[in-house]
N, C-alpha and C positions, 0 to 999 in steps of 0.2 A: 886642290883648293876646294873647301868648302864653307858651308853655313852652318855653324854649330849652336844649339837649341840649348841654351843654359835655364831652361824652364827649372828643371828639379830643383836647382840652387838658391833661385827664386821664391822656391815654395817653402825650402826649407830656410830660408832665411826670414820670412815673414810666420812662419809657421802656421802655415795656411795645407791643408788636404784638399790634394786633386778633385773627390769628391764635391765638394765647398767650390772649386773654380770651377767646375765642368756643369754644375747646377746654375751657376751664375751667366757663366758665358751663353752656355742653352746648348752645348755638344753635349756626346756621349762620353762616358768614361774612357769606353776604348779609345775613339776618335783623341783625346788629350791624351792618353798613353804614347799613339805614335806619334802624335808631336812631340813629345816629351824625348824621346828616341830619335827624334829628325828623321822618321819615313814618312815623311808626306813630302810633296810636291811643289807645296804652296800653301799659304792662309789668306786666308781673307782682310782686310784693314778692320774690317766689325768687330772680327773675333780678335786679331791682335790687342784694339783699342780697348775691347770689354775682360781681355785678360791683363791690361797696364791698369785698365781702371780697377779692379782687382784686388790686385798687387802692389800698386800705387807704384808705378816705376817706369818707366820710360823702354818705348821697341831695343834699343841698344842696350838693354839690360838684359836681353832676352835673347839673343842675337848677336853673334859674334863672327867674322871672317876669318878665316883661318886658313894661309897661304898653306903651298907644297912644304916649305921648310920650319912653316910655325910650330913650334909646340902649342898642344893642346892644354887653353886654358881650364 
């Protein structure tokens, strides 16, 4: 069971550069890279909300559960 990070999908659907949200948000490129990857631990609600505001999309657009048996969306 995990948290699956559909940031890249996001970016490439709005046609938005990581560069462009990581200037916005106020992280580092890296720091969005391993979110983008899902090695982080955890986010912040600030960072979340300032990456929907963004993006203009909602946390569950971004964010997905994914049982033992799910296929990966």
């Amino acid at each position: 069971m995990s948290i699956v990070v559909k940031l890249d999908v996001m970016l490439s659907e709005r046609k938005a550069r990581s560069k462009d949200l990581a200037a916005y948000v106020g992280i580092t490129e890296a720091n969005l890279s391993l979110l983008k990857q899902g090695k982080v631990k955890g986010v912040r609600f600030d960072t979340l909300m300032k990456i929907c505001e963004f993006l203009d999309c909602q946390p569950g657009d971004l964010l997905v559960y994914q049982g033992e048996g799910d296929i990966q969306r």
